[in-house]
C-alpha positions as CSV (number, residue, x, y, z in Angstrom):
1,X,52.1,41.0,23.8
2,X,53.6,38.0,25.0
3,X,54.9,35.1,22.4
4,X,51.8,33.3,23.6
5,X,49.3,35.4,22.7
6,X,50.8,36.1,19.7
7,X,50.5,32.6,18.7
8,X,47.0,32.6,19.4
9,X,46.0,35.2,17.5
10,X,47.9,33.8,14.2
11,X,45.9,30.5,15.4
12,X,42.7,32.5,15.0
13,X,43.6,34.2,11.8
14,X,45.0,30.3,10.4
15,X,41.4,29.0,11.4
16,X,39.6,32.2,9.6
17,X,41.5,31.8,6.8
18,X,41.2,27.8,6.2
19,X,37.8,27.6,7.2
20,X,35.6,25.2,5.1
21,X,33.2,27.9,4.9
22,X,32.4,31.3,4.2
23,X,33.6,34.0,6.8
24,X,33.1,37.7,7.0
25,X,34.5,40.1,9.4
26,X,32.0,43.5,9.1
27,X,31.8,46.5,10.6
28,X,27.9,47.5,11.6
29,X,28.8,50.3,13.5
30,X,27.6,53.0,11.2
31,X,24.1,50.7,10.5
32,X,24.3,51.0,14.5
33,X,24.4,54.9,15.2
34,X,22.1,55.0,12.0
35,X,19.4,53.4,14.4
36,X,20.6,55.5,17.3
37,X,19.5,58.7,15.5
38,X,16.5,57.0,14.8
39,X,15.4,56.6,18.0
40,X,16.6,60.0,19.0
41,X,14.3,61.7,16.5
42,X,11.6,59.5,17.9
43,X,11.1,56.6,15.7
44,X,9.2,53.9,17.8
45,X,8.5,51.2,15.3
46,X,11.5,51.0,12.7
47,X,9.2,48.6,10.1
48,X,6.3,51.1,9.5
49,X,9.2,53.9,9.3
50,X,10.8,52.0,6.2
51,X,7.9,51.3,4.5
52,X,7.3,55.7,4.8
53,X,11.1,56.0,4.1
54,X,12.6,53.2,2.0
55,X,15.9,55.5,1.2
56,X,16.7,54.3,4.9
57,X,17.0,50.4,3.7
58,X,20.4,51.8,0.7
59,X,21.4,54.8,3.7
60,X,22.0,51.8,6.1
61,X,23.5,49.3,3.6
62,X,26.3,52.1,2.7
63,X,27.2,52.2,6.5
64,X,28.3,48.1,6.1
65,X,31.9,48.0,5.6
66,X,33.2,44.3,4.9
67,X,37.0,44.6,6.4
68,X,37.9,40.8,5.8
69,X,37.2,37.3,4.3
70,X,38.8,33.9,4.3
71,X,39.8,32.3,1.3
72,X,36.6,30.1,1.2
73,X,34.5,33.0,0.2
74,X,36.8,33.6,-2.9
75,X,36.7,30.8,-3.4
76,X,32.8,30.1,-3.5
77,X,32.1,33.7,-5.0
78,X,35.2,32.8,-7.9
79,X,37.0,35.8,-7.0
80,X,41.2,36.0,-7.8
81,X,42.2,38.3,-4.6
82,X,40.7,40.6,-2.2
83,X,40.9,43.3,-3.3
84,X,39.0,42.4,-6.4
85,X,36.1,40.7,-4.5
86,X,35.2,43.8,-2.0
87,X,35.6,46.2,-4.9
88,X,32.9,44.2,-6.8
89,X,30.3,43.7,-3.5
90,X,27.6,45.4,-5.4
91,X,27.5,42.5,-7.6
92,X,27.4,39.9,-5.1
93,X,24.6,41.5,-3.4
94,X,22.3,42.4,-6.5
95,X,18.8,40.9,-6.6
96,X,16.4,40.9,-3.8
97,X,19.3,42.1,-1.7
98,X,17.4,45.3,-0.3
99,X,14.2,43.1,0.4
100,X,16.2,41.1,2.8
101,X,18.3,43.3,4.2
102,X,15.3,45.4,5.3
103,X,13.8,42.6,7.1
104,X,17.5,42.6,9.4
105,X,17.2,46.3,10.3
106,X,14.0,45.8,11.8
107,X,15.3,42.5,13.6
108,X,18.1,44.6,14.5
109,X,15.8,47.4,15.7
110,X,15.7,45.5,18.8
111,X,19.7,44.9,19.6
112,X,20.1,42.1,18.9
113,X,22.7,41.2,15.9
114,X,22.5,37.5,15.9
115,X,20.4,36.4,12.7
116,X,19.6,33.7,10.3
117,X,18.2,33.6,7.1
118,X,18.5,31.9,3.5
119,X,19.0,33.9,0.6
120,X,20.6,34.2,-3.1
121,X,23.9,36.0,-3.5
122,X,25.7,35.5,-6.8
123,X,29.5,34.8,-7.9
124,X,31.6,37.1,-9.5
125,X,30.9,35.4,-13.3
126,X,26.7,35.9,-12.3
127,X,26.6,32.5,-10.7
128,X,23.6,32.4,-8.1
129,X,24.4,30.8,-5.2
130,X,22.1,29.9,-2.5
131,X,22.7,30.3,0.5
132,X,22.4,29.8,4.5
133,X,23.7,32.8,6.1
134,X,24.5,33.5,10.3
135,X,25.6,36.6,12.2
136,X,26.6,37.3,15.6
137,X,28.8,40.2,16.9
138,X,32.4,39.5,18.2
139,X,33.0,39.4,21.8
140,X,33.9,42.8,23.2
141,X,31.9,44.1,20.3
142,X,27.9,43.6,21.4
143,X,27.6,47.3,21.8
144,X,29.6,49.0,19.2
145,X,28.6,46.2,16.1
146,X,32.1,47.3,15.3
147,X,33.2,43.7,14.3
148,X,30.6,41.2,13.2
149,X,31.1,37.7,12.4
150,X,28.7,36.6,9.1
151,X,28.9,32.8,7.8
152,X,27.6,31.5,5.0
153,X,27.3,28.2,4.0
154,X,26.7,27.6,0.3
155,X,22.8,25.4,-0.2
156,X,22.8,25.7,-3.6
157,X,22.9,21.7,-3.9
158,X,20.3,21.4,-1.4
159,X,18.2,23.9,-2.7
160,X,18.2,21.9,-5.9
161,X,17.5,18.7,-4.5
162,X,14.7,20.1,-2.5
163,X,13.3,21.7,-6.1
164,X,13.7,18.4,-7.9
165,X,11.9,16.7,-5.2
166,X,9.0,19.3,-4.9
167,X,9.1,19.0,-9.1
168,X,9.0,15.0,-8.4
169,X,6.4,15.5,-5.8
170,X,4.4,18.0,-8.5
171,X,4.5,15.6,-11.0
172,X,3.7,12.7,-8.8
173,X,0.8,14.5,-7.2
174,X,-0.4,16.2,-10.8
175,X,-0.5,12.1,-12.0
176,X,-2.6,10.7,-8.9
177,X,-5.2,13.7,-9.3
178,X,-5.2,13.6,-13.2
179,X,-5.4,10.2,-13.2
180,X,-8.5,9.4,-15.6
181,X,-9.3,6.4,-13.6
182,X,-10.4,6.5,-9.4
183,X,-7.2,6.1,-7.0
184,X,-7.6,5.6,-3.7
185,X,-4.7,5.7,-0.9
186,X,-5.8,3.7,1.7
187,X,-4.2,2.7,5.0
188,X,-4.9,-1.1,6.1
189,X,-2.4,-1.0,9.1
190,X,-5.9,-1.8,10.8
191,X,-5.8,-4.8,9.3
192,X,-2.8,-5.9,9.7
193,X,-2.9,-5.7,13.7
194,X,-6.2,-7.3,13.3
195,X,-4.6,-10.3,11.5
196,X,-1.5,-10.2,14.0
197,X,-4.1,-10.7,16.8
198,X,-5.6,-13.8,15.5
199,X,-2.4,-15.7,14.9
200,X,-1.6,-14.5,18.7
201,X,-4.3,-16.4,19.8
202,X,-3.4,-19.5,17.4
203,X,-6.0,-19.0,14.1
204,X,-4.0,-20.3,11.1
205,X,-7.4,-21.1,9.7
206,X,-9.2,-17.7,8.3
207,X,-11.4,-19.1,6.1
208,X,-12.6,-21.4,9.1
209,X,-12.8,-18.0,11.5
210,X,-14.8,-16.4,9.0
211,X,-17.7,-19.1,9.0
212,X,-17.8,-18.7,12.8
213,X,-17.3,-15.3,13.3
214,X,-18.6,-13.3,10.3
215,X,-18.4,-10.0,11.4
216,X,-14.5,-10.3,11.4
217,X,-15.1,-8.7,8.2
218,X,-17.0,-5.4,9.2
219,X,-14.4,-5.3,11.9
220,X,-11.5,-5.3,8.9
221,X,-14.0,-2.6,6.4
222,X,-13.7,-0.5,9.6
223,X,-10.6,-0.2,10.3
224,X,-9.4,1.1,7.2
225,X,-8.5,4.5,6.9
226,X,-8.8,6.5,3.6
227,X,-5.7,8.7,3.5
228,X,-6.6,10.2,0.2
229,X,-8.9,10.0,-3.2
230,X,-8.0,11.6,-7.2
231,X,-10.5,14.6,-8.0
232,X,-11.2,11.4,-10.7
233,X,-12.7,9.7,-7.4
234,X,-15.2,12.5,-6.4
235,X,-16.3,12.6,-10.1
236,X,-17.0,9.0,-10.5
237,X,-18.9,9.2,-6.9
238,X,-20.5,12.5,-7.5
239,X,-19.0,13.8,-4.6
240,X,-18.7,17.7,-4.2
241,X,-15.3,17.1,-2.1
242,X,-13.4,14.9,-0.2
243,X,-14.7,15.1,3.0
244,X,-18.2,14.9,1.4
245,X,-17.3,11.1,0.7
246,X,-14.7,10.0,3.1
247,X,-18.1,11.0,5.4
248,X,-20.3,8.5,3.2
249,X,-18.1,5.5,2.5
250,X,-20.6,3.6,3.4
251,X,-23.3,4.6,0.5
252,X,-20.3,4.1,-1.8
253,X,-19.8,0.2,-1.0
254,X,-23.3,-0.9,-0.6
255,X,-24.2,-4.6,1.2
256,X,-22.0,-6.1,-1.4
257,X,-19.2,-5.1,-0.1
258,X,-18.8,-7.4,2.8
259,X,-19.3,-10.6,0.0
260,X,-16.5,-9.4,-2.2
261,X,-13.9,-8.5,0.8
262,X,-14.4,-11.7,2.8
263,X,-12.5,-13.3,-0.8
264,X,-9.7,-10.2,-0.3
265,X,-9.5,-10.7,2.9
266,X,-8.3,-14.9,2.5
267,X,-5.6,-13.2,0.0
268,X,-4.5,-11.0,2.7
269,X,-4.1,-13.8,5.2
270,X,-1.5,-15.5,3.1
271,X,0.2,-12.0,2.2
272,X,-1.1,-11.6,-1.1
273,X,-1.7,-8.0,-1.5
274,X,-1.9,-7.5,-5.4
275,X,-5.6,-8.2,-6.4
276,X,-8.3,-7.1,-8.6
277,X,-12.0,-7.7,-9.1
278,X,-15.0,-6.8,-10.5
279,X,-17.7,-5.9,-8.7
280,X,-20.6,-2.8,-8.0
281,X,-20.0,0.5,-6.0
282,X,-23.0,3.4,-5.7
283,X,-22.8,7.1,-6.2
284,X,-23.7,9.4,-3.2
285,X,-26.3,10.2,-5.1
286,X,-27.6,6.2,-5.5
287,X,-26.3,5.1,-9.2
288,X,-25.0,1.7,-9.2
289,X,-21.1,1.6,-10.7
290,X,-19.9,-1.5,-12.3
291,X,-16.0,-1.2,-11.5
292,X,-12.9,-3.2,-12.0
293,X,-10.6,-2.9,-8.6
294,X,-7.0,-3.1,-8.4
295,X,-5.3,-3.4,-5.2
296,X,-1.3,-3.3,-4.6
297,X,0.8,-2.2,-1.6
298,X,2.5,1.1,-2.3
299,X,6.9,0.4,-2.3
300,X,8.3,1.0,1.2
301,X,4.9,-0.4,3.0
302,X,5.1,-3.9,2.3
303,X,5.5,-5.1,5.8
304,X,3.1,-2.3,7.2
305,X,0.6,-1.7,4.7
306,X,0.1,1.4,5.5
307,X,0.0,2.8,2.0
308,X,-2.4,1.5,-0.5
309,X,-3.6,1.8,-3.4
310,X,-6.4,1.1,-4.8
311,X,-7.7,1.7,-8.6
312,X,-11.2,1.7,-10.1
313,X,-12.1,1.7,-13.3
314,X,-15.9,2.5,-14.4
315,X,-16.8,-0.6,-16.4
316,X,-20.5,0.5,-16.8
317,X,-20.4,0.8,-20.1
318,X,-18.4,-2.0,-21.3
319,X,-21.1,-4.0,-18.7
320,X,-23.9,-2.7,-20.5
321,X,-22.8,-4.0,-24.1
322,X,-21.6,-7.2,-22.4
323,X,-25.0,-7.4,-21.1
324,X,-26.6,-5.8,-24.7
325,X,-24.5,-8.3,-26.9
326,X,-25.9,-11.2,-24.4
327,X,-28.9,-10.2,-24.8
328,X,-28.1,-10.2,-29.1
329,X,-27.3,-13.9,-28.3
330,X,-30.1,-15.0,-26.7
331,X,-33.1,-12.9,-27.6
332,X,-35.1,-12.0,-30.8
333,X,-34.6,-8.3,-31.5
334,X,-37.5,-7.5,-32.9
335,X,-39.9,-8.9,-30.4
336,X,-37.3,-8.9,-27.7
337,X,-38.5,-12.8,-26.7
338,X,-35.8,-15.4,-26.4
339,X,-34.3,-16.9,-29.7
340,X,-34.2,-20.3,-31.5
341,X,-31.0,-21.1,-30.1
342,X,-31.2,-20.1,-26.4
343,X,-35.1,-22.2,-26.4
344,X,-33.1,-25.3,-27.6
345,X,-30.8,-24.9,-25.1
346,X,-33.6,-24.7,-22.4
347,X,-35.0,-27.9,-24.0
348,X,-31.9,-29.6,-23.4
349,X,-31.8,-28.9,-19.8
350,X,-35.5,-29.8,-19.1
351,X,-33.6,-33.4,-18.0
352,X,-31.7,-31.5,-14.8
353,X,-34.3,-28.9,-14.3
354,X,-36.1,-31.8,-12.5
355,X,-40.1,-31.3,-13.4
356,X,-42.3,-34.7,-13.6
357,X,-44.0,-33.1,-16.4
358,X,-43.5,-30.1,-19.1
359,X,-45.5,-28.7,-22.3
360,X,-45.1,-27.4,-25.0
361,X,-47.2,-24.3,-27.1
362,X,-46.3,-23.9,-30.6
363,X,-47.7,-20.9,-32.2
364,X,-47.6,-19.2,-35.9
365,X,-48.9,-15.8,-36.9
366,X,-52.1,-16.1,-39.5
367,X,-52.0,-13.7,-42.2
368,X,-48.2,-12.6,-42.0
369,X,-47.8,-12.8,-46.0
370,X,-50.8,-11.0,-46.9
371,X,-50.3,-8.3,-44.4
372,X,-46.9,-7.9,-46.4
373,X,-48.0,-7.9,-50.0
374,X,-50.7,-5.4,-49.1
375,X,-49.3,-3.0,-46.5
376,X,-45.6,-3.7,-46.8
377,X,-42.8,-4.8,-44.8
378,X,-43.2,-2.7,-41.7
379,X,-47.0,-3.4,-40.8
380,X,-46.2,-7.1,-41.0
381,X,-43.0,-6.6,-38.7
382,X,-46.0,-4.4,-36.0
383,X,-47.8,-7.3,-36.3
384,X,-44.9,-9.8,-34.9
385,X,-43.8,-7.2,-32.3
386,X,-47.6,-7.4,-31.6
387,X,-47.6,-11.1,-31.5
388,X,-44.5,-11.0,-29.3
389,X,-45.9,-8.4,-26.2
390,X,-49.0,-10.5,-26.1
391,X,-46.9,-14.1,-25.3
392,X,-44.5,-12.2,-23.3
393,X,-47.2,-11.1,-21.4
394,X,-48.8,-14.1,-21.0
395,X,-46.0,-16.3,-19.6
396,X,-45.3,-17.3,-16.5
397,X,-42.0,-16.8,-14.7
398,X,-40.6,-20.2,-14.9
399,X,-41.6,-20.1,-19.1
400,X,-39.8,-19.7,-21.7
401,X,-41.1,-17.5,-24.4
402,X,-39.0,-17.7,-28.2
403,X,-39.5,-16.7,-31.4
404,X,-38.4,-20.0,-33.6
405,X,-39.5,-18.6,-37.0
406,X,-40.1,-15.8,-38.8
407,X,-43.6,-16.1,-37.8
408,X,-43.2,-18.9,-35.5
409,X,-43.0,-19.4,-31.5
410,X,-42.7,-21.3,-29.0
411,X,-43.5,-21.8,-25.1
412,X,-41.9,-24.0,-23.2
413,X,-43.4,-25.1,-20.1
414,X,-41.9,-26.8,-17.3
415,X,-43.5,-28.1,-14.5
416,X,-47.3,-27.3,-16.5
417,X,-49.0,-30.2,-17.4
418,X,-52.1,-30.3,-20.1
419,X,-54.7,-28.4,-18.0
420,X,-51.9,-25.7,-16.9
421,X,-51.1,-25.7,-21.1
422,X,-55.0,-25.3,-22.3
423,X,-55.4,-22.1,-19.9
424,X,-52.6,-20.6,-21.0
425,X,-54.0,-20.9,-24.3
426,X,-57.3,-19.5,-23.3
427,X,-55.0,-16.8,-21.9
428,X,-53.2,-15.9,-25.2
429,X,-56.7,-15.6,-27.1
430,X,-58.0,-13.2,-24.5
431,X,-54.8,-10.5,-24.5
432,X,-55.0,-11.1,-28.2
433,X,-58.9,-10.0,-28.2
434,X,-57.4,-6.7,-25.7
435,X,-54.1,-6.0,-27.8
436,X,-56.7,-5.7,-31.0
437,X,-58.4,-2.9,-29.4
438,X,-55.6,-1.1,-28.6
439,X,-53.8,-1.0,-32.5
440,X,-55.2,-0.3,-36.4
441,X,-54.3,-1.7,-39.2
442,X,-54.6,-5.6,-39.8
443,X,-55.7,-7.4,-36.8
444,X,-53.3,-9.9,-34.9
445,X,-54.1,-13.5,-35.3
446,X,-52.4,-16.4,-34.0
447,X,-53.1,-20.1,-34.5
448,X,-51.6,-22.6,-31.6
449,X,-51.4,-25.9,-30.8
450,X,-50.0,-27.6,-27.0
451,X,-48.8,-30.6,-26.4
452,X,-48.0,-32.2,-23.0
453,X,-45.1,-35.2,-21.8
454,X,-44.0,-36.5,-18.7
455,X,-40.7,-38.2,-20.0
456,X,-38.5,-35.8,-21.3
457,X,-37.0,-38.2,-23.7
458,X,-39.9,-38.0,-25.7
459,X,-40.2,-33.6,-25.7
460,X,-39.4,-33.8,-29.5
461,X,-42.4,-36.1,-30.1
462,X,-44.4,-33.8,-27.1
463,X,-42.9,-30.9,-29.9
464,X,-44.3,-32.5,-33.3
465,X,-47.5,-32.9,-31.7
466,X,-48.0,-29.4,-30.6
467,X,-46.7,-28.3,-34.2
468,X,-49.3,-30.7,-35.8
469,X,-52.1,-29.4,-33.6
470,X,-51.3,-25.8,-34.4
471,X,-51.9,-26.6,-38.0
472,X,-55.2,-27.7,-37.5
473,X,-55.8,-24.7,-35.4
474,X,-55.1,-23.1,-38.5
475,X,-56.9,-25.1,-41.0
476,X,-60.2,-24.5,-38.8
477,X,-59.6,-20.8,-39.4
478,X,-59.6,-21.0,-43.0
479,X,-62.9,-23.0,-43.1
C-alpha cells in the first residue's frame, strides 16, 4: 500500500475516532444469511413469520457482532475502555430492544440496510439515553452487510424539551377547557384587513363611517373566525359539541349583538384591544344569558390579531338579585305595588315629565284593625294583598300605583285630569265588587278620595285634598 493510502486510511480511522457522535462499525452478515435461509425454506412475508416464530427476533440479534466504536460512544454510554463496553452490550440494549429490532428485520426483509429510527438505549450506570439512530452499509459491503455503519446521535435533551412542552401544552390546554368560565379563541385578522382597507381609502373617522354605512358592522361580525371554545362554552350555550355551535353563532348573539360591537369596534379603531362589557347572549336552545365579556389579544398576535380571547362570565344570577334587590327598593313586598319612596320620587318628577295636568287617588283599606283583632294577622295581610291586585289591576300604564301606609295607597296620575280620575274610581269599586266573589273571609273595602291640579307646584295641596276627600268617603261608610 502506498504511503498515500496509508495516510488515508489513518485519516478515516482519526475521523471515526474524533467524531462528535456516536459511531459503530457492525457486522450483519450472519442477520444477512439468517434471512437467506429464510427465503430458501420459503418464507414470503418475514413480519407474519415473526409474529408465528418470535425466537427468530434473539436468533437474529445474536448474529450482530459490533467490531468497533469511537470514543464518542464511551463516552455517551460512560464506558472506561472497549473492551468493557462490548462485553456489557446486553445492558445497553435492554428495554424494548427486541420490539424494535424486529421492526428492522422486516425493513431489512427487503435489502435494503439503510434505516432510521428513535429509540432508548441506556449507559453503562442505567442512564436512559434517547436517541436518534442511522444505518447504512459500507461501500463494497451492500451485499455481504459484512461492515455496517450505525450513528447515533444522543436526543435525550430534545426529547425532554419536547415532554415539557407537551406537559406545558397539557396543562395549558387542561386550563382553557376546565376553565369554569366560557373562553373563546377567536381570530379577528378579518378585521384587521377590513380596518387596513378603510384607512387605504383615507377614513380616519370610524364613528362617522358607521353612521353612513352601518352594515360595516355585520361585515366585521362576519369575518371573524372562531378557532376554538372551553367544554365551559358548550355548557353555558347548551351546545352538544363544538361544531353544533360554531354552526349557530348566530342564535348565540341575538340582534343585540350588532349594538354592543359597533362600541368595540371604535376601540378597535384606535388599537385598543382589551375590553369588557356586559351585555345578553342566548342558548341554542333560546334562554337569554346575562354575561360579562372580556376581550384581550393573546401575546405574540398583537399586530395581527389573530389570536383572541374572549371570556364570558354568566352573570344571570347576580342580574336577577340586582334586579330582585331593585325591585326591594322600589316596591312594597307584600302587595308587590311601588313603595312610599319610589311614589315620592315620581312626584318629584311630574315637573319634567311634561303633562298640563295630573291627579291624584288616595285610598285606605276600611276595616283593616278589626279584621286583625278578630281573625289575626294573616287575614288582614290577604286583605292588603287583596287591596293591592285590585289597584294594580286597575291602573293604567303611565300610573303609578304605591302602597304609602300600612293600609294606605296612592295613584298618581299624570296626564288624567278629573273626569279620567272619577272613572278610575268607578273602576276600582267594580274589580272590588269581582275580587269579593272570588275570596272568603272578611270582604275587601276601600274608601278613596281624587283630587286633580294643573300646576304642579300645587300637587301637595292636589294631595291633601284627595286625602281629605277619602275621609269623607269613609265617614259616609260608617253612617
Amino acid at each position: 500500500m502506498s504511503d498515500h493510502g496509508s495516510a488515508a486510511i489513518d485519516d478515516y480511522r482519526g475521523v471515526f475516532a474524533a467524531a462528535p457522535v456516536s459511531l459503530w462499525i457492525e457486522d450483519y452478515s450472519g442477520i444477512r444469511a439468517l434471512l437467506d435461509r429464510l427465503r430458501a425454506t420459503g418464507v414470503a412475508d418475514l413480519e407474519p413469520h415473526l409474529r408465528a416464530h418470535p425466537e427468530l427476533v434473539d436468533e437474529a440479534m445474536a448474529q450482530l457482532r459490533v467490531l468497533d466504536v469511537n470514543d464518542y460512544t464511551l463516552q455517551l454510554f460512560k464506558a472506561e475502555t472497549k473492551p468493557q463496553f462490548l462485553s456489557r452490550l446486553t445492558d445497553v440494549f435492554r428495554g424494548d430492544m427486541r420490539e424494535h429490532f424486529a421492526a428492522e428485520l422486516v425493513q431489512m426483509w427487503g435489502g435494503d440496510l439503510r434505516f432510521e429510527t428513535e429509540g432508548v438505549n441506556y449507559a453503562l450506570d442505567g442512564t436512559p439515553v434517547d436517541i436518534l439512530l442511522r444505518r447504512c452499509a459500507l461501500p463494497g459491503h451492500e451485499q455481504s452487510w459484512s461492515r455496517v455503519l450505525v450513528s447515533i446521535i444522543d436526543i435525550s435533551e430534545r426529547k425532554r424539551a419536547a415532554l415539557a412542552l407537551a406537559a406545558s401544552e397539557a396543562y395549558a390546554r387542561g386550563l382553557f377547557e376546565h376553565s369554569p368560565v366560557s373562553l373563546w379563541v377567536e381570530d379577528y385578522t378579518g378585521i384587521r384587513a377590513l380596518f387596513g382597507a378603510l384607512r387605504a381609502q383615507g377614513i380616519d373617522d370610524l364613528a362617522r363611517h358607521l353612521r353612513t354605512h352601518p352594515e360595516f358592522v355585520n361585515q366585521c361580525i362576519k369575518s371573524i373566525r372562531v378557532v376554538d371554545v372551553n367544554q365551559r362554552t358548550l355548557n353555558l350555550f347548551r351546545a352538544a359539541t363544538k361544531e353544533d355551535l360554531f354552526a349557530r353563532l348566530d342564535h348565540v348573539f341575538g340582534a343585540e349583538m350588532s349594538a354592543h360591537f359597533a362600541e368595540e369596534l371604535l376601540d378597535m379603531w384606535t388599537g385598543r384591544m382589551v375590553y369588557e362589557c356586559e351585555g345578553i347572549n342566548y342558548t341554542l336552545t333560546g334562554e337569554a344569558v346575562d354575561i360579562h365579556l372580556q376581550r384581550s389579544v393573546l401575546p405574540g398576535h398583537e399586530e395581527t390579531w389573530a389570536r383572541v380571547l374572549i371570556s364570558i362570565t354568566d352573570i344571570s344570577a347576580r342580574k336577577k338579585a340586582e334586579a330582585y334587590m331593585q325591585f326591594l327598593g322600589t316596591h312594597d313586598v307584600l302587595t308587590g305595588l311601588h313603595n312610599r319612596a319610589y311614589f315620592d320620587e315620581a312626584v318629584q318628577r311630574l315637573g319634567a315629565a311634561g303633562y298640563d295636568v295630573n291627579s291624584i287617588i288616595i285610598a285606605d283599606l276600611n276595616g283593616l284593625k278589626a279584621a286583625n283583632d278578630e281573625f289575626g294577622h294573616t287575614t288582614g295581610d290577604a286583605l292588603i294583598r287583596r287591596a293591592g291586585e285590585v289597584l294594580k289591576k286597575a291602573v293604567g300604564e303611565t300610573d303609578v300605583a304605591a302602597r304609602i301606609g300600612g293600609d294606605e295607597f296612592a295613584l298618581l296620575l299624570r296626564g288624567v285630569d278629573e273626569r279620567g280620575a272619577a272613572q278610575l274610581i268607578e273602576r276600582i269599586r267594580k274589580f272590588i265588587s269581582v275580587n269579593n266573589q272570588f275570596y272568603q273571609g272578611p270582604p275587601l273595602s276601600i274608601s278613596l278620595g281624587a283630587a286633580t291640579t294643573r300646576d304642579v307646584a300645587n300637587f301637595a295641596r292636589a294631595q291633601k285634598e284627595a286625602d281629605e276627600r277619602m275621609y269623607q268617603d269613609k265617614g259616609s261608610r260608617r253612617r
